[in-house]
C-alpha positions in Angstrom: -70.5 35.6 1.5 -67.1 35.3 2.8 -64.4 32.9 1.4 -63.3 29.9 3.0 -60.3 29.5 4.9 -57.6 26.8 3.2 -59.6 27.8 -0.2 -61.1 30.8 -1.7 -59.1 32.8 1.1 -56.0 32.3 0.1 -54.2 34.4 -2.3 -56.4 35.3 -5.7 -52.9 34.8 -7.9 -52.9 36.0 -11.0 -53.0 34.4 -14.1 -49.7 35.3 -16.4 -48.6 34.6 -20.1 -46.3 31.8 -20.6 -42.5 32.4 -20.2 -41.0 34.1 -23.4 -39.5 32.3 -26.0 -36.1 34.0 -25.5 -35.8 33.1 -22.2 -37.1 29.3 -22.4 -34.7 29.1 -24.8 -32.4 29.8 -22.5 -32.7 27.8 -19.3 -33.0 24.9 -22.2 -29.5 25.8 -23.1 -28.3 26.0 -19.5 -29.9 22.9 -18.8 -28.2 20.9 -21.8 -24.6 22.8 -21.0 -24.6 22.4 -17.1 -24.3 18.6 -17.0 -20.9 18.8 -19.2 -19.4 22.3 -16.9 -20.4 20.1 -14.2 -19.1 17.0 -14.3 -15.9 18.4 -15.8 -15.5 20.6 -12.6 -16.2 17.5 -10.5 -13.9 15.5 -11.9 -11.4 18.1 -9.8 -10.8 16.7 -6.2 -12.4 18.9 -3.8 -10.3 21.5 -1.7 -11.5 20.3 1.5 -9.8 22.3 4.6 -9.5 19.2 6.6 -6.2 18.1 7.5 -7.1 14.5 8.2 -9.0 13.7 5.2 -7.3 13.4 2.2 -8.9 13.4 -1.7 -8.2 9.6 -1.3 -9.5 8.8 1.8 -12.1 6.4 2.4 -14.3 8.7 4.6 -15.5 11.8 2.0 -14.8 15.0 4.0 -18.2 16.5 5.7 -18.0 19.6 4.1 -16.7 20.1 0.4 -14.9 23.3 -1.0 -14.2 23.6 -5.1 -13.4 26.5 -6.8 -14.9 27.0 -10.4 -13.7 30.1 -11.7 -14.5 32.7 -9.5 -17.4 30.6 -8.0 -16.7 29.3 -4.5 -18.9 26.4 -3.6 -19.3 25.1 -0.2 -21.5 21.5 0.1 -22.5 20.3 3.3 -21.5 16.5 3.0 -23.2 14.5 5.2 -26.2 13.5 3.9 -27.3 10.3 5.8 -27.5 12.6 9.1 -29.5 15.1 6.6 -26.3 17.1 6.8 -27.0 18.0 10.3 -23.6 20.6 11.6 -21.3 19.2 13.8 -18.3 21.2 15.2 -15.9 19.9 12.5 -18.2 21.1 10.0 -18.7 25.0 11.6 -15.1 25.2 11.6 -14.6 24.1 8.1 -17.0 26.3 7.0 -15.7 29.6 8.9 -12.2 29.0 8.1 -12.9 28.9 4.1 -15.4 31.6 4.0 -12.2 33.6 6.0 -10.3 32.5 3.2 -12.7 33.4 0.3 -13.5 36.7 1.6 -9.7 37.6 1.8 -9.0 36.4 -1.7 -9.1 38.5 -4.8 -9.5 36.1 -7.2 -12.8 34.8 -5.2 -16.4 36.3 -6.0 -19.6 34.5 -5.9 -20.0 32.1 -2.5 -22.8 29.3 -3.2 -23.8 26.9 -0.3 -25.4 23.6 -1.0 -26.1 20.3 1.0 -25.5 17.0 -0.6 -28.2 14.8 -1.2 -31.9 15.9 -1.2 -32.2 18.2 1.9 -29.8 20.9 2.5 -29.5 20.9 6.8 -31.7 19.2 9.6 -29.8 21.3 11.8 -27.4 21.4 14.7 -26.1 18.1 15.7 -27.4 19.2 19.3 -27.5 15.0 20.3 -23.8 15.0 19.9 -23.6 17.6 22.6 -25.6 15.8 25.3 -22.4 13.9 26.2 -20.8 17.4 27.0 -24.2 18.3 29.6 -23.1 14.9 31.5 -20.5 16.5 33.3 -19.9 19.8 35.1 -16.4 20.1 33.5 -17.9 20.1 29.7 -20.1 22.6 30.1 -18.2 24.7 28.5 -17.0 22.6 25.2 -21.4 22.1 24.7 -21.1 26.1 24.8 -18.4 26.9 22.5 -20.3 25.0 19.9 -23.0 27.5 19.8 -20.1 30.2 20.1 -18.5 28.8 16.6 -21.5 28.3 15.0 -22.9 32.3 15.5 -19.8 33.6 14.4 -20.0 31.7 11.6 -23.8 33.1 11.4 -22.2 36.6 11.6 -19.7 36.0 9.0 -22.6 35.3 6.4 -24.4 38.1 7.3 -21.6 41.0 6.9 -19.6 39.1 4.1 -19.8 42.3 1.2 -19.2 38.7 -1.1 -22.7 37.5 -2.8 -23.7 34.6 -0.8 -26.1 32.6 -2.3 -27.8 29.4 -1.1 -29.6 26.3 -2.8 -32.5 25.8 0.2 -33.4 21.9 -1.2 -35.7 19.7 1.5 -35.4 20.3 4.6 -33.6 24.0 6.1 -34.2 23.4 9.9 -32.3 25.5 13.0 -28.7 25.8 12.0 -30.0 25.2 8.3 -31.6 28.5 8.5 -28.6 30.1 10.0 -26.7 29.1 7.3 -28.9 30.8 4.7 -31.1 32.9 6.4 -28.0 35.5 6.5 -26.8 35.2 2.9 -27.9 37.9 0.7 -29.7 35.0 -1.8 -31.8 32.5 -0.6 -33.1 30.3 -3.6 -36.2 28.0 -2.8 -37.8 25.2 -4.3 -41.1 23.0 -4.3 -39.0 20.8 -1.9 -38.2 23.3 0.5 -39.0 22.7 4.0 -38.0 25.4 6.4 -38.7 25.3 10.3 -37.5 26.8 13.6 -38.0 23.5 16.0 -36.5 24.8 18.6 -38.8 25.0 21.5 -39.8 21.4 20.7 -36.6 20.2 22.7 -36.1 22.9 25.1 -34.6 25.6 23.7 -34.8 28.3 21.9 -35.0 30.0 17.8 -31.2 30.8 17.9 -28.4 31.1 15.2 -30.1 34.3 14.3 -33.3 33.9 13.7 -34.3 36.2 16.5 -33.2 39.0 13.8 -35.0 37.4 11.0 -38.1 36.7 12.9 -39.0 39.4 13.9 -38.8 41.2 10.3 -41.2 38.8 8.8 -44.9 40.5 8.1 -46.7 40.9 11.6 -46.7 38.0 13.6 -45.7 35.9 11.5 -42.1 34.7 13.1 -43.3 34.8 16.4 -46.6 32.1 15.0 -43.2 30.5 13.5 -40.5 30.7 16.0 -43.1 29.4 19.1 -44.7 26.4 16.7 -42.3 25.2 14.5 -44.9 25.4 11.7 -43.3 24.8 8.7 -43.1 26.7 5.5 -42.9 24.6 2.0 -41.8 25.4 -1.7 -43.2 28.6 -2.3 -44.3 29.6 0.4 -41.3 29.9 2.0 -40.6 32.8 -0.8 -44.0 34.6 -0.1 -43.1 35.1 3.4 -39.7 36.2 3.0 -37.7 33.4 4.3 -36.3 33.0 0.5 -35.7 36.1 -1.6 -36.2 33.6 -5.0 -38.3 30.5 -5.8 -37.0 28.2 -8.5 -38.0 25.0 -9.8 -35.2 22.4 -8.2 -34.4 20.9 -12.4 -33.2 24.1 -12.8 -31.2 24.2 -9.9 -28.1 22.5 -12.1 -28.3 25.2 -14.9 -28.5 27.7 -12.5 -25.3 26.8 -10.7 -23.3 26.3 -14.6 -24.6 30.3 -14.8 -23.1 31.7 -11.3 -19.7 29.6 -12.4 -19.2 31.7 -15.5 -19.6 35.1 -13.5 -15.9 36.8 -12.7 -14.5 38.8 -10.1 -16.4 41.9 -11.3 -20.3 40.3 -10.4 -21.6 42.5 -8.2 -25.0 41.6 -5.9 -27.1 43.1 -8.8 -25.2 40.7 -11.2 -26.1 37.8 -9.2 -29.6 38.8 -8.3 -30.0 39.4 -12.7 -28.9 35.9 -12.8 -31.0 34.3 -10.5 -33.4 35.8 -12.2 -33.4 34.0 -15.3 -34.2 30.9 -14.1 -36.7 32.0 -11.7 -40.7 30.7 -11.6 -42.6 32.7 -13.6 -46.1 34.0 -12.7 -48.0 31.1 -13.7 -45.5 28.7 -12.2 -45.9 30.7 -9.4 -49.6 30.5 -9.1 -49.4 26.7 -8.9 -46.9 26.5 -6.0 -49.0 28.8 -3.7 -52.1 27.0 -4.5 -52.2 25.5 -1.3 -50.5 28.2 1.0 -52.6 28.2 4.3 -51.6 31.4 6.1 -53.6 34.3 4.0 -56.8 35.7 5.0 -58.9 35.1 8.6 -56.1 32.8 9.5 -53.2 34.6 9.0 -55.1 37.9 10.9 -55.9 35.4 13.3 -52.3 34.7 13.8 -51.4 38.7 14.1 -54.3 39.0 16.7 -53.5 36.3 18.8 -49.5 36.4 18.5 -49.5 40.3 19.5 -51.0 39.4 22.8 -48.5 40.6 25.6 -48.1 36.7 27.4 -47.9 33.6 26.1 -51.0 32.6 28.5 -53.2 35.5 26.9 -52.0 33.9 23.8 -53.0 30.4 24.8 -56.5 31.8 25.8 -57.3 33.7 22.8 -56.4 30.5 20.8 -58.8 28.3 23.1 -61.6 31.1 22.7 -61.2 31.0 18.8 -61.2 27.0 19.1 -64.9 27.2 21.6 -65.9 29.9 19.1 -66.4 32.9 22.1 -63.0 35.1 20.8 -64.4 38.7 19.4 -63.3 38.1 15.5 -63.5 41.7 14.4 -59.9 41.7 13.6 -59.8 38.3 12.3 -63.0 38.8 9.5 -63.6 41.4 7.9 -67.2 42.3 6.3 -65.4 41.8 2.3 -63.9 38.7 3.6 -67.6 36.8 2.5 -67.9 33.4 3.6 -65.4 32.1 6.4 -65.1 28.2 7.5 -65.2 28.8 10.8 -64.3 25.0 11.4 -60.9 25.4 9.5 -60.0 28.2 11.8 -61.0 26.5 15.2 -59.4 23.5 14.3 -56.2 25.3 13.4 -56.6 27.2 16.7 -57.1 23.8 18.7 -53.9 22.5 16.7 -51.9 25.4 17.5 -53.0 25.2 21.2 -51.8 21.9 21.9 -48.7 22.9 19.9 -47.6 25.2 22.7 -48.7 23.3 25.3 -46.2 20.3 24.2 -43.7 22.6 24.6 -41.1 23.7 27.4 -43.0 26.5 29.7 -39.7 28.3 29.7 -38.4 28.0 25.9 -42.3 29.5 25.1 -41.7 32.4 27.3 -38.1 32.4 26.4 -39.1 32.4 22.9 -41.2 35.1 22.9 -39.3 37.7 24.6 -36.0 36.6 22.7 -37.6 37.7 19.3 -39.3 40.7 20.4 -36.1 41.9 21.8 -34.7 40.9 18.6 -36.7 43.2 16.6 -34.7 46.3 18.5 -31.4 44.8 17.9 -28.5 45.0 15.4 -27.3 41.7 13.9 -24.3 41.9 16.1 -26.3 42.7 19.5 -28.8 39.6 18.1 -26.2 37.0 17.7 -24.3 38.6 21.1 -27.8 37.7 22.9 -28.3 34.6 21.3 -24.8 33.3 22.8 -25.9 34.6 26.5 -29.1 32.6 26.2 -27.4 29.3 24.8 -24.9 29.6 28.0 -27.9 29.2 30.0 -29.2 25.9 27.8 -26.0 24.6 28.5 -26.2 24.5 32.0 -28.8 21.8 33.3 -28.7 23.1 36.7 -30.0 26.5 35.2 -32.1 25.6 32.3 -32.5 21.5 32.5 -35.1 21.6 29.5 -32.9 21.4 26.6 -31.4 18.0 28.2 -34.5 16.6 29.1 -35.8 17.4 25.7 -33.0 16.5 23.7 -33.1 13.4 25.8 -36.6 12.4 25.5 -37.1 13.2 21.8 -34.5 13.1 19.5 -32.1 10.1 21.8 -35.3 8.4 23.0 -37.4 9.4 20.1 -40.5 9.4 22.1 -43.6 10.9 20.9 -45.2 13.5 22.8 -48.1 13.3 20.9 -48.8 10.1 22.4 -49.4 12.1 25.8 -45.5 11.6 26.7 -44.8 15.1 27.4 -41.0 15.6 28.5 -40.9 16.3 32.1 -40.1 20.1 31.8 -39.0 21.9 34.9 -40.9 23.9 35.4 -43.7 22.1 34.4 -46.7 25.0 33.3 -46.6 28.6 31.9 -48.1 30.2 35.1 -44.7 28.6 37.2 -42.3 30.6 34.6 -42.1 34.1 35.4 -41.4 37.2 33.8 -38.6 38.0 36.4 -37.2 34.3 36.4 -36.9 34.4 32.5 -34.7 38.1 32.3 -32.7 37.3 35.0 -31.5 33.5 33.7 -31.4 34.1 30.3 -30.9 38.2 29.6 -29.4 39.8 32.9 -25.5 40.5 32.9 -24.1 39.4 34.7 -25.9 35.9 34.2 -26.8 34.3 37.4 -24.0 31.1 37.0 -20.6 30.9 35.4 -20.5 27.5 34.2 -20.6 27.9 31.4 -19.2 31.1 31.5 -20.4 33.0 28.2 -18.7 33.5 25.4 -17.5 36.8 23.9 -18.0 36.4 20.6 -15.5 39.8 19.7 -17.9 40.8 16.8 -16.5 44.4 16.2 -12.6 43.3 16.9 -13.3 40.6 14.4 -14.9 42.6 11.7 -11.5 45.0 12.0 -9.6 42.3 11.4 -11.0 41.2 8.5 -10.0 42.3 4.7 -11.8 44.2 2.4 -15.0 45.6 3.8 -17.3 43.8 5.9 -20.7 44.9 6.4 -21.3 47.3 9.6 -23.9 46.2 12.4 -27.1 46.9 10.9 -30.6 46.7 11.6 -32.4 46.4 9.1 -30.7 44.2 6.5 -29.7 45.1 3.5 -30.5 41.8 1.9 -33.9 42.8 2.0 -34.0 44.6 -1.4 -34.1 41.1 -3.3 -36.6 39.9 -1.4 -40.6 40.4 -1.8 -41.4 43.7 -0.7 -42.7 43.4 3.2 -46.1 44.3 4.5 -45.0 47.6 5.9 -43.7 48.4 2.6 -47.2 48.1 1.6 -48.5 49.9 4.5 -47.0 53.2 3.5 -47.4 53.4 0.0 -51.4 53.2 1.6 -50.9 55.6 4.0 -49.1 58.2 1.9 -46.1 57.7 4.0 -44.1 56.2 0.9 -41.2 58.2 -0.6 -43.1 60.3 -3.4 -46.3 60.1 -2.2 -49.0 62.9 -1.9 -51.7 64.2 0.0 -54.4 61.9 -2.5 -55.5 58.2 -1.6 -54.3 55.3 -3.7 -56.4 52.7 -5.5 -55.1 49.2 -5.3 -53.5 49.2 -9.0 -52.2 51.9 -8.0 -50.4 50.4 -4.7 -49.7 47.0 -7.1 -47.9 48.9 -9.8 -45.8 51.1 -7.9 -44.2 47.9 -6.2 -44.2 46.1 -9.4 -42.3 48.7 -11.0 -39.8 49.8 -8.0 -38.8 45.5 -8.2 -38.2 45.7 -11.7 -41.2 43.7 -12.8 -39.8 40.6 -10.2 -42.7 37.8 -10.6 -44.2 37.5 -7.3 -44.5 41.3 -6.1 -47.9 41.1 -7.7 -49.1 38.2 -6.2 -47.6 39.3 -2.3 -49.1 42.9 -2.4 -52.7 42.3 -3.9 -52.9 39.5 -1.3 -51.4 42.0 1.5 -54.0 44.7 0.0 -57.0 42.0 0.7 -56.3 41.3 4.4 -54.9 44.2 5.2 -57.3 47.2 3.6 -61.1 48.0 3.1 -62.7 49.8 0.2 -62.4 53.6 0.8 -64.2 56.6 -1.6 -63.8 56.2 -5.5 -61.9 52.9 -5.7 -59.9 54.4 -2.9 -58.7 51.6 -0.1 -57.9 52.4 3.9 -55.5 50.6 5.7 -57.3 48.4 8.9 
């Protein structure tokens, strides 16, 4: 009998031993010492790189800069608009990180949002004024330009960036941490690409980071605007820690008493002591959906070549007539098949809400992505966004922009935006490259900016990260599917010509993290969906 979907499916987490003694006692000490380190740091006015707002002013600057030691902390400071980034804010925040990168007295970076969520995203209704008029195009653009620079200097700073991800981490939000070598989640953590919702399209980077999620995985995310929660941000790699938020203030008192000398594995040690443990662990992914039948539902369906092919296999899954050899396997037991259709159905009339073009735009943005370095990605993303800003090119983003976040209509009521065009079969493959990819674009208003990546990293002190592809963040992370996938296949560094068990697979990963709590838990629920009992306890990869 196979396991249902939403229950017995989902990950069989293991149960741990309690926390030791040592080191309860001491996140209890951190937690009794932080409230004193902090409020005698902020009692210190805030360095805030804003000319027109003084430590006295009346209107608190939007972003907030204090330096504790060699801690630099950065707090996005506007938390009635759910710190949503405006252009003032981009710039603050590039021309300190300049600054903090150059200095020598300046280590550790932590970014934070004030008030419950960290960042709704980019304040893209403050740039509808800008699409009104021919001659702003251009100012609507060179928001995006700022902002992806900004993007790029996170993700090539050699300082340790980390970043608290509390509530919501939408769009921009995810540009801002996705980057950063540490990217520490909680149980309020709510991360989303929402994008194609209004017309556009999974930009500020996320068409690297995407891609280099397990499978299908940031397609299923980048087209849907699912969203990942608490834990299960961590489990797919969005988050390379999950910590419970009251820890959050002892944590920060620890990264303040590193110096100049912390290096990423400093950091990463210290992150580490106020991390969930397994058990803690085990609770937060209790309800984490996307395991089992589903989640090889979503790498069947979300490998298909179109986004019509996609659309169809989802309706066939929802009628029940889709072939589900990929999608249940014979060890699976039982499956509730009614959980899967109506998550098919749901994820049907997801896309179909959606702009024709961002969905096709989407999907060829991110597969392009996984090819690209981070430079090339963020060079792309400021080609597409030229085209967004240009309603006689792309009029989507307005209209959805417009519609839904100025005129806050629902389009689940059965108000769908008027999206130009207005179906998936009107967009074309050739329309899509040659608006949105072809050089030279097909309208220069706005013309697109050059971001001067390379000249940009010369310029900068000490020594920036080169273009790479795959990043080197990814070591503090969860170890990915494919690192799985060849420890099975005996294509892993040290391997032999003999078969593994699964122990065998778990233990190896286990050990190569350094015992990090939730390597278990990721690869015995990779080996489940992924592999099928071979000979003598052996498993083969599917």
């Amino acid at each position: 009998m196979l396991p249902r979907v939403g229950s017995s499916c989902r990950p069989s987490l293991r149960t741990a031993m309690s926390p030791p003694a040592a080191r309860a006692q001491l996140i209890a000490a951190q937690l009794s010492s932080s409230s004193s380190s902090s409020s005698s740091s902020s009692a210190r006015p805030a360095a805030s790189a804003s000319s027109s707002t003084s430590p006295s002013s009346a209107t608190p600057p939007p972003v907030e800069f204090e330096a504790v030691h060699a801690l630099r902390r950065i707090t996005l400071n506007r938390p009635k608009a759910l710190n949503s980034l405006n252009e003032e804010m981009v710039d603050l925040v590039y021309s300190h990180l300049e600054r903090i990168e150059a200095s020598e007295l300046a280590n550790v970076v932590l970014i934070k949002g004030a008030g419950k969520h960290f960042c709704a995203g980019g304040d893209v209704v403050s740039l509808m004024k800008h699409l009104e008029s021919e001659k702003t195009y251009k100012k609507a653009s060179g928001f995006f330009h700022k902002e992806y620079r900004t993007n790029h200097l996170l993700a090539t700073t050699p300082k340790p960036v980390v970043s608290f991800m509390t509530g919501v981490v939408f769009g921009g939000g995810v540009g801002m941490t996705g980057h950063g070598a540490f990217r520490v989640a909680t149980e309020t953590t709510q991360i989303a690409m929402p994008e194609t919702k209004i017309g556009l399209f999974p930009d500020v980077g996320a068409n690297f980071l995407l891609p280099r999620l397990d499978g299908q995985l940031g397609l299923y995310l980048g087209l849907t605007s699912f969203p990942l929660k608490g834990a299960a941000t961590f489990f797919a790699g969005l988050a390379t820690h999950y910590v419970p938020s009251e820890r959050l203030p002892a944590l920060e008192a620890r990264l303040s008493e590193l110096d100049v000398s912390a290096t990423h594995e400093t950091v990463n040690a210290a992150i580490e002591e106020f991390a969930a443990d397994a058990s803690e662990l085990q609770q937060a992914l209790a309800n984490y959906p996307l395991v089992g039948p589903l989640r090889r539902a979503i790498d069947a369906i979300f490998s298909r070549p179109t986004a019509e092919a996609m659309v169809a296999d989802l309706r066939k899954l929802e009628d029940g007539s889709l072939d589900l050899r990929k999608i249940v396997l014979a060890h699976d037991g039982e499956v509730d098949m009614s959980s899967l259709q109506r998550w098919a159905r749901e994820t049907r009339e997801a896309i179909e809400l959606r702009s024709p073009t961002s969905v096709k735009l989407t999907i060829k943005a991110i597969r392009e992505g996984a090819k690209l370095s981070i430079d090339e990605v963020l060079t792309m993303d400021a080609r597409i966004a030229a085209a967004c800003c240009s309603p006689p090119v792309h009029p989507d983003f307005r209209t959805g922009v417009t519609d839904l976040l100025i005129h806050k209509r629902k389009p689940e009521e059965g108000q769908r935006p008027a999206w130009q065009p207005a179906t998936l079969k009107e967009v074309s493959d050739e329309h899509i490259h040659r608006t949105f990819f072809a050089s030279p674009p097909p309208f220069d208003n706005p013309s697109v900016p050059n971001l001067r990546l390379a000249q940009l990293r010369q310029s900068r002190p000490g020594q920036p990260l080169p273009p790479y592809k795959h990043s080197p963040h990814a070591r503090w992370a969860l170890p990915s599917e494919r690192d799985v996938e060849k420890i099975v296949k005996g294509e892993d560094k040290g391997s032999d010509d003999y078969a593994v068990t699964a122990k065998e697979v778990v233990e190896r990963l286990v050990r190569r993290s350094g015992g990090k709590v939730g390597v278990r838990e990721k690869v015995e629920e990779v080996l489940r969906r992924k592999t099928v009992p071979a000979d003598e306890q052996t498993i083969k990869w599917v």
